[in-house]
C-alpha positions as CSV (number, residue, x, y, z in Angstrom):
1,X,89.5,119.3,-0.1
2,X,92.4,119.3,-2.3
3,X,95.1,116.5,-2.1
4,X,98.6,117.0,-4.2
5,X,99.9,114.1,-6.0
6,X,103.9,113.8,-7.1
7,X,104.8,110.8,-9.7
8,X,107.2,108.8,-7.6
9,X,109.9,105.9,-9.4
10,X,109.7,102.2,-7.4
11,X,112.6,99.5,-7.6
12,X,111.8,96.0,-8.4
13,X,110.0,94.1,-5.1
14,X,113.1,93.6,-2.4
15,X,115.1,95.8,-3.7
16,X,116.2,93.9,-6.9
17,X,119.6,94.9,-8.7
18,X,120.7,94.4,-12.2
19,X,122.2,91.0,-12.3
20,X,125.8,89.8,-12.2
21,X,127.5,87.9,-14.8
22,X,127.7,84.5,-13.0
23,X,123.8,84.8,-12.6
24,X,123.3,85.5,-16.4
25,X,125.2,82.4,-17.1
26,X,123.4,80.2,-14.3
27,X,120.4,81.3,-15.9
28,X,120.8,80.7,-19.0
29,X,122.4,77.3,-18.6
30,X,118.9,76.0,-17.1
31,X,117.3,78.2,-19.9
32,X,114.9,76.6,-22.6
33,X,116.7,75.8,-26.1
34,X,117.4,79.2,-27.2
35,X,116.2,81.6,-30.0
36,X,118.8,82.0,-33.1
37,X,118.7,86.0,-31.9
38,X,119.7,84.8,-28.0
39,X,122.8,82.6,-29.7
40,X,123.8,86.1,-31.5
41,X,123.5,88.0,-28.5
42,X,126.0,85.3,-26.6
43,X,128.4,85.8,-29.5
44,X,128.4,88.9,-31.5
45,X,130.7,88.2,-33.8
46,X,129.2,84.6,-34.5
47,X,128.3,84.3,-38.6
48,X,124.3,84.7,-38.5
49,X,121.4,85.6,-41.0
50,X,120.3,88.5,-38.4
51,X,124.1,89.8,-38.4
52,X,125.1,89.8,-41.8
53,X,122.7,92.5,-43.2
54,X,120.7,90.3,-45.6
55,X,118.4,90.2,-42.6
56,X,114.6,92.3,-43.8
57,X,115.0,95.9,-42.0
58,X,112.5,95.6,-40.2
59,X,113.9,92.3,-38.3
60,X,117.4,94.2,-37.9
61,X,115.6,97.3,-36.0
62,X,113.6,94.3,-33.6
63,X,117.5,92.8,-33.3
64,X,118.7,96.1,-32.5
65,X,116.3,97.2,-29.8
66,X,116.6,93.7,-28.6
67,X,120.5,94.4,-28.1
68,X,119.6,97.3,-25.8
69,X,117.6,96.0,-23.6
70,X,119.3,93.0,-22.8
71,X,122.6,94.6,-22.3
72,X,121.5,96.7,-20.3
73,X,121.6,93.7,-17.4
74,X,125.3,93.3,-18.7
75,X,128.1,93.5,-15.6
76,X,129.7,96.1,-17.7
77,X,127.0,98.5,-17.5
78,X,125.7,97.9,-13.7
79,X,126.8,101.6,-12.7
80,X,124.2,102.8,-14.9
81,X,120.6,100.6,-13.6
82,X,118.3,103.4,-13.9
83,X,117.2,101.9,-17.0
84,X,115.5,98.7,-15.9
85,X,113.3,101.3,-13.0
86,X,110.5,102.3,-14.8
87,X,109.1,105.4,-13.6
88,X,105.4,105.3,-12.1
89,X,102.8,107.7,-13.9
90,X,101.1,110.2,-12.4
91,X,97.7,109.2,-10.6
92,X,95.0,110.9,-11.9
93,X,93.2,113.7,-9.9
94,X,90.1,111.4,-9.3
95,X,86.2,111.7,-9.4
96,X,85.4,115.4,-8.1
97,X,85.1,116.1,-4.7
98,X,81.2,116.1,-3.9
99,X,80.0,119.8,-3.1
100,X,78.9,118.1,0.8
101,X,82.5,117.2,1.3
102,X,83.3,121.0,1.2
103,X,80.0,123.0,1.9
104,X,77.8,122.3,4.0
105,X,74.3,124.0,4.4
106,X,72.8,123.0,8.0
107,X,69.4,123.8,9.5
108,X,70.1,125.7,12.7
109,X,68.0,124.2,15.6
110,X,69.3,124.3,19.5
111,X,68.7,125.3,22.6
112,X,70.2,127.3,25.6
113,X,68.2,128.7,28.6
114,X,68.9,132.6,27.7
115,X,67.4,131.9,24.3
116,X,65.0,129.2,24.7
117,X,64.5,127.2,21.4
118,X,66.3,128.8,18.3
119,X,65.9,127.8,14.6
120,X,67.8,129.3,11.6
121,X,69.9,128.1,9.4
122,X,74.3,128.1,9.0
123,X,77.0,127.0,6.0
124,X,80.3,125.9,6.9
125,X,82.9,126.0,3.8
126,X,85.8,124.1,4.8
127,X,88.9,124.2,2.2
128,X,92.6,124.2,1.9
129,X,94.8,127.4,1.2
130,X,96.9,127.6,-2.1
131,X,100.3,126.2,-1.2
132,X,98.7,124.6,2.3
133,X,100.4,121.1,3.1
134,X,99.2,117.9,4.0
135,X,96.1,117.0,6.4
136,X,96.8,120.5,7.9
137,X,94.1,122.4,9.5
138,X,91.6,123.6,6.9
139,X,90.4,127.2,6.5
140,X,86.7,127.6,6.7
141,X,83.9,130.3,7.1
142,X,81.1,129.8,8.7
143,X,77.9,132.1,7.7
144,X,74.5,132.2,10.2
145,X,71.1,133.6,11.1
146,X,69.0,132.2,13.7
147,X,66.0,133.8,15.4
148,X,65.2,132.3,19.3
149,X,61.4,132.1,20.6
150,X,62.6,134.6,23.1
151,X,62.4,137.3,19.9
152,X,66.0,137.2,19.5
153,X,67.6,137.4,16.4
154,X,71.6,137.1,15.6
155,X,73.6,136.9,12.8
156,X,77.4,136.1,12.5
157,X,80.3,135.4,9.8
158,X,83.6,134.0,10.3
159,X,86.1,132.9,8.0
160,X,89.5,131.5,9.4
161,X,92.5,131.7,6.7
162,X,95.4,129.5,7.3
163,X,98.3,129.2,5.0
164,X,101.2,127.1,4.3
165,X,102.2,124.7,7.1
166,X,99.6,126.8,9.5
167,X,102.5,129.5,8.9
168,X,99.9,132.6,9.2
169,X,96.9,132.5,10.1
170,X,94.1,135.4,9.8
171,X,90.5,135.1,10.9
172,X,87.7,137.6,11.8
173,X,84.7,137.3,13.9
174,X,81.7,139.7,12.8
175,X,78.5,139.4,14.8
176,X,75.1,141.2,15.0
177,X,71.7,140.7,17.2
178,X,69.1,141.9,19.0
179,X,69.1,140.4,22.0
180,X,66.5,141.0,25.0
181,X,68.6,139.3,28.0
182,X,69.2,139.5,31.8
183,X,71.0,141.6,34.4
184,X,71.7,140.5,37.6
185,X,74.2,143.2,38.8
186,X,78.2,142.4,39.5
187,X,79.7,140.2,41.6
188,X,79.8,136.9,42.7
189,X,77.2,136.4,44.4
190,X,73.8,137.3,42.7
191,X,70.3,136.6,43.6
192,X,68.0,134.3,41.4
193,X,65.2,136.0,41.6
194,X,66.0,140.0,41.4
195,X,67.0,140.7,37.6
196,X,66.2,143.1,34.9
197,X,65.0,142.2,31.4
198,X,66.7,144.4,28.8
199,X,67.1,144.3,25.2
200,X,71.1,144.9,24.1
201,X,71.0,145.8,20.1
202,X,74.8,145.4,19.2
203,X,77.6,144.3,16.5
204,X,80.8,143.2,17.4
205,X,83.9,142.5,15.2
206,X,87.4,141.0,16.2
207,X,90.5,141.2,13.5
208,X,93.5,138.8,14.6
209,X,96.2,137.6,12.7
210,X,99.0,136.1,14.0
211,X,102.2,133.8,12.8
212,X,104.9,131.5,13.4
213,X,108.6,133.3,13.9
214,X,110.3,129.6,14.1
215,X,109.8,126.6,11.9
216,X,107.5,123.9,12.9
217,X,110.3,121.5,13.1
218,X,112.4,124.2,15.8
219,X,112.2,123.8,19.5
220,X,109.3,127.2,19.4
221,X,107.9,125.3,16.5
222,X,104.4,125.9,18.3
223,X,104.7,129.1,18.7
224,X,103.0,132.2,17.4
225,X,103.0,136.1,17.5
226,X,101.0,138.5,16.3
227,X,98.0,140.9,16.7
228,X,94.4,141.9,16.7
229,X,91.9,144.2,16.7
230,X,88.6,144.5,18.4
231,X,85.2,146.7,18.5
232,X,81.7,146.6,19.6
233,X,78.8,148.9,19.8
234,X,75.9,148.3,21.9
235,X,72.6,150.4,22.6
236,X,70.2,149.1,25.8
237,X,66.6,149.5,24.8
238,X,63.7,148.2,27.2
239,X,65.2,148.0,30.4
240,X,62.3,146.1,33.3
241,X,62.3,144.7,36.5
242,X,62.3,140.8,36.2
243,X,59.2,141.4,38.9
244,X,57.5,144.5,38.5
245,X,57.2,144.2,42.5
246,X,61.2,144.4,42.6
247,X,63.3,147.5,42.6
248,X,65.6,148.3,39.0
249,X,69.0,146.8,39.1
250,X,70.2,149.3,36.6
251,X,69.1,151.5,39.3
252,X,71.5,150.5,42.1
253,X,74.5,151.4,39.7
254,X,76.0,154.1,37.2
255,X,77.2,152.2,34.5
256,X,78.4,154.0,31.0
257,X,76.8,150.7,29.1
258,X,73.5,151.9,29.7
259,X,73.7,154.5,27.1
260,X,74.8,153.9,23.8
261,X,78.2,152.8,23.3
262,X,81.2,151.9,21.2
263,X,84.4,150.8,22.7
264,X,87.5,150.2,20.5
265,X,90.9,148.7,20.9
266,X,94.3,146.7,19.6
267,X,96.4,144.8,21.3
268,X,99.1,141.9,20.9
269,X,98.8,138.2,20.7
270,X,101.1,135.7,21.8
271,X,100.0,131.9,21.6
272,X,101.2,128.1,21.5
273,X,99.6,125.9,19.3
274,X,100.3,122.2,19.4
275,X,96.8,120.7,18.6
276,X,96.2,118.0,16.1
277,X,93.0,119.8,15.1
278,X,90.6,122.4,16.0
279,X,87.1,120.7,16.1
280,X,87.5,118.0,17.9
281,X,91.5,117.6,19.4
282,X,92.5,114.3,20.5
283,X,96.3,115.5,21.8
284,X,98.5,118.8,21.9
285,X,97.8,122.3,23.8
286,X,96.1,125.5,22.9
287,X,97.8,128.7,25.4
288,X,96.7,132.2,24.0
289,X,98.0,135.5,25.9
290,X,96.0,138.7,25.1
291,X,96.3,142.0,26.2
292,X,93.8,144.7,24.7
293,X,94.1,148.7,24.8
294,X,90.7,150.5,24.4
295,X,91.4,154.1,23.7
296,X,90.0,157.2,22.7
297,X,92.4,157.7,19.9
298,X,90.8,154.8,17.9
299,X,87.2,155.8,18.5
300,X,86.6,154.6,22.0
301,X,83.6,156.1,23.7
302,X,85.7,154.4,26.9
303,X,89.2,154.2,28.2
304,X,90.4,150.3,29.5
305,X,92.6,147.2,29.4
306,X,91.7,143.9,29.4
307,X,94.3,141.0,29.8
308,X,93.0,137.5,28.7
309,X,94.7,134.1,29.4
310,X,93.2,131.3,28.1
311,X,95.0,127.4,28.3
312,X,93.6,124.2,27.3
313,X,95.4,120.6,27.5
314,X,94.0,118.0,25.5
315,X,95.4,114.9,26.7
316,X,94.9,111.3,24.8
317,X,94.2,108.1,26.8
318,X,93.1,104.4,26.7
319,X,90.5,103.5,23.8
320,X,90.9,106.9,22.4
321,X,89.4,108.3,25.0
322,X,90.4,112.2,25.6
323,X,90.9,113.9,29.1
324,X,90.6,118.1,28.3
325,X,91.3,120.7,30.7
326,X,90.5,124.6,30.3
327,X,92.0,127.6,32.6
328,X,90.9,131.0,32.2
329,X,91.7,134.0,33.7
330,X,90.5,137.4,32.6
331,X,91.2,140.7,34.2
332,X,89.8,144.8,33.1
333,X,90.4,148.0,34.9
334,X,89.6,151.5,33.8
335,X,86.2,152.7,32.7
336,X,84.3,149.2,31.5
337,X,80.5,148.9,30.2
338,X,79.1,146.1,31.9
339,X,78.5,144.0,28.8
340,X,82.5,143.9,28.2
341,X,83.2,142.9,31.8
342,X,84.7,138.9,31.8
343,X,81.5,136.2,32.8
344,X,80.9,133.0,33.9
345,X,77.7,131.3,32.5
346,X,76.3,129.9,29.1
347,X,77.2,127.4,26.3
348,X,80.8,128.1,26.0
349,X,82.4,128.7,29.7
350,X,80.6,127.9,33.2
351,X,77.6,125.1,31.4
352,X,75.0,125.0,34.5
353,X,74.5,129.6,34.8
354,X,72.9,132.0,33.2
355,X,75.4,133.9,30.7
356,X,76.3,137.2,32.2
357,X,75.0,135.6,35.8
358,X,78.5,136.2,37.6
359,X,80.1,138.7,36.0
360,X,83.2,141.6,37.4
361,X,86.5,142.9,36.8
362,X,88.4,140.0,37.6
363,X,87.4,135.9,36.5
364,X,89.0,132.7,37.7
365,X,87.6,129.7,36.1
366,X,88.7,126.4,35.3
367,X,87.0,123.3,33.3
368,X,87.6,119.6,32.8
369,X,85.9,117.6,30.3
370,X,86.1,113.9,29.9
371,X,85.1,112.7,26.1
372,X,84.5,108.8,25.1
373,X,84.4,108.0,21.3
374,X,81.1,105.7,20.6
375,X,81.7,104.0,17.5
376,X,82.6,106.6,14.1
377,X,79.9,109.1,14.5
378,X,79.0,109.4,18.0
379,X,80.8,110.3,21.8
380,X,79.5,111.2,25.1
381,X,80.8,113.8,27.6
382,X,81.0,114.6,31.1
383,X,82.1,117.5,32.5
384,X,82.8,119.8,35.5
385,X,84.0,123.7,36.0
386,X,85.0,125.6,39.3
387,X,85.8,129.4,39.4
388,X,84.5,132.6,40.3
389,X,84.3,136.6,39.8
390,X,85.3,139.7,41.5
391,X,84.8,143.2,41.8
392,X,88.0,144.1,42.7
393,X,91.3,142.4,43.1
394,X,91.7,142.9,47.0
395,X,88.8,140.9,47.2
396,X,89.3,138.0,44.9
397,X,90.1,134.8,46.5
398,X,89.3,131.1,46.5
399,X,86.7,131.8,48.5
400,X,82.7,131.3,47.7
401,X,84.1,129.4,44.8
402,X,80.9,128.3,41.9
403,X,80.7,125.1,40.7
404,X,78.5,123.4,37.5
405,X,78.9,120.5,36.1
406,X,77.3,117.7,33.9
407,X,77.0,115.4,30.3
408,X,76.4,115.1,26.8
409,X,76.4,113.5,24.0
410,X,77.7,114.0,20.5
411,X,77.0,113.9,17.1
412,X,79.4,114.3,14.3
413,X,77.9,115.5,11.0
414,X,81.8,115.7,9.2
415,X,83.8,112.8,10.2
416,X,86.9,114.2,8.4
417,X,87.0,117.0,10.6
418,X,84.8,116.3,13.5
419,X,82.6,118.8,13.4
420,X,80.2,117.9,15.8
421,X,76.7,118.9,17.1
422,X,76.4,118.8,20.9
423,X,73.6,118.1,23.5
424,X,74.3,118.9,27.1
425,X,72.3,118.9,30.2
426,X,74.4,121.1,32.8
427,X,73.2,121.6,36.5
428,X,74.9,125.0,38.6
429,X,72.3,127.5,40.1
430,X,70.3,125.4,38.2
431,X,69.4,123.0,35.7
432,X,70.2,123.8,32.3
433,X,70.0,122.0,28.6
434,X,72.2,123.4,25.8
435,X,71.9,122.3,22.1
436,X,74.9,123.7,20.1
437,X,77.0,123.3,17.2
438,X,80.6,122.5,18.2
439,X,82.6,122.2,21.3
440,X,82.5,124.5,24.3
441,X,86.5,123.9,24.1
């Protein structure tokens, strides 16, 4: 991490000032006998050996330097001080940063219940922009590979860009797998047991950028706009019954994400950003607004919108202790696959259900997480979520609402940042552990 150092002047401890003339004297009455060079300073025109020229030259250029130091504490010169503050010199950069205080190159090991155990192996490069200020944000890109026992396989790269103040900020989100998974139909209320096994083979990629219209210090200091872009491509291969006794769930429905599929679309952004950081925020509020187009005219096997809202309050309370809260509400109509339709479940939204478990058109979901630092490494969690899905919007209510909910514990492996590694045991339709890297939220 880069720090910028400025030389800087300092005045004399409590503000000292040159001194006044009736000081000089008071001092110099209680002074020691003085020098023969002090006497001719007293009285310049007093007859001395140092004055009269017969003086070596060496001791008239030590008389003469003399001269201009000490009158420069005369009365008669107190407008101009600047020459008693000496100026401080430049710190020196310091010992290099260590290449673990930037990079760092993690084995990958967790566990979630639609993978089972995973192993791989991640680097997370965390820097500092050109002309970034402060204890800002960092930028960082994070690079990935893990393979699960369940024979999947996923790879991902992200860097995050931010410059100046957190002015702009530019990040992209490209991801890969193979990925045999679940289907349990749409709507909100699925059965356990009756599923099919299928292996979705996709890539994914999301382009946003976005910045701040008002300066940080303004009123909309928090606020950005901007833009993004977003694709995916996804091919179903190896479709089953959960039970070969059961009947095909892909065979209740005609859905277009069955076949191959790529689905393309832009849209704009509009968020408020007050956090105080992004790993781990102890205050401030994260509100994003996203509306997405997917259309033909970019390259869209599929025509639909999707409208996204996603807030989250981090609120700061006794013993550092933090209080954070998560809303989301997501909402497509026109011709959706049903891997692209919103759902509750998995690591990151709705701990305690199978990812993709409750899935529609419409999602209603909110979260609250309560986190307790223990000591400089360590915190534990608890948590709880409420929401639901629906087909359609006629029919979504706060009715047949889902629950989860549950704790964790949490270990930071960069204190500067909080980057943290998390272990959570979440119970919904059923009991669930999750071992990740970073927050849910």
């Amino acid at each position: 991490m880069c720090s910028l150092f400025a030389s800087a002047a300092y005045a004399q401890p409590g503000g000292a000032t040159p001194e006044s003339a009736s000081d000089k004297a008071d001092a110099h009455e209680h002074a020691p006998t003085a020098k023969p060079w002090d006497e001719l300073f007293e009285d310049e025109s007093a007859p001395s050996a140092t004055s009269s020229g017969d003086a070596p030259p060496a001791l008239q250029e030590k008389v003469s330097e003399e001269r201009t130091t000490v009158g420069a504490y005369d009365s008669s010169q107190a407008a101009e001080p600047t020459e008693l503050i000496p100026v401080m010199p430049e710190p020196s950069a310091g010992p290099p940063k260590r290449l673990w205080d930037i990079v760092k190159v993690l084995p990958i090991l967790f566990y979630t219940p639609e993978t089972s155990a995973g192993f791989g192996a991640g680097t997370l490069f965390q820097f500092r922009m050109p002309g970034a200020k402060g204890e800002r944000r960092p930028s960082n890109i994070s690079l990935g590979g893990v393979y699960t026992l369940n024979k999947q396989a996923m790879g991902q790269f992200t860097p995050e860009l931010r410059f100046g103040d957190d002015d702009y900020v530019l990040k992209l989100d490209a991801l890969g797998a193979k990925y045999p998974n679940r289907f349990y139909g749409i709507g909100n209320d699925p059965k356990d047991d009756l599923y099919d096994k299928y292996t979705d083979c996709y890539l994914r990629g999301e382009l946003d950028f976005r910045a701040r219209p008002f300066s940080r210090e303004s009123f909309f200091g928090y606020l950005y706009l901007g833009g993004h872009y977003s694709s995916a491509w996804s091919e179903i291969r190896k479709v089953r019954p959960g039970d070969s006794d059961d009947p095909s769930v892909f065979s209740m429905m005609d859905d277009p994400g069955e076949k191959p599929v790529f689905a393309s679309g832009i849209g704009p952004t509009i968020a408020w950003d007050s956090r105080d950081g992004i790993n781990w925020p102890r205050s401030g509020s994260l509100i994003e607004l996203r509306a997405t187009a997917y259309e033909p005219f970019l390259g869209s096997d599929v025509s639909y919108r999707r409208l996204l809202i996603d807030a989250r309050r981090y609120q700061p309370l006794w013993f550092d202790h933090i209080l954070a809260l998560r809303f989301v509400s997501q909402t497509v109509w026109g011709d959706v696959p049903f891997q692209r339709l919103p759902q509750l479940g998995g690591a990151g939204l709705f701990r305690g259900w199978f990812t993709g478990q409750l899935r529609g058109k419409l999602l209603v979901a909110a979260e609250a997480e309560y986190r307790v630092p223990i000591g400089k490494r360590f915190a534990a969690v608890a948590f709880g979520s409420v929401g639901r899905v629906s087909e359609e919007r006629r029919t979504m209510s706060l009715k047949d609402l889902r629950v989860a909910g549950g704790g964790g514990l949490r270990v930071s492996v960069d204190r500067r940042d909080r980057v943290n590694v998390r272990l959570d045991l979440a119970y919904g339709d059923s009991f669930y552990p999750y071992l990740q890297f970073r927050e849910a939220f």
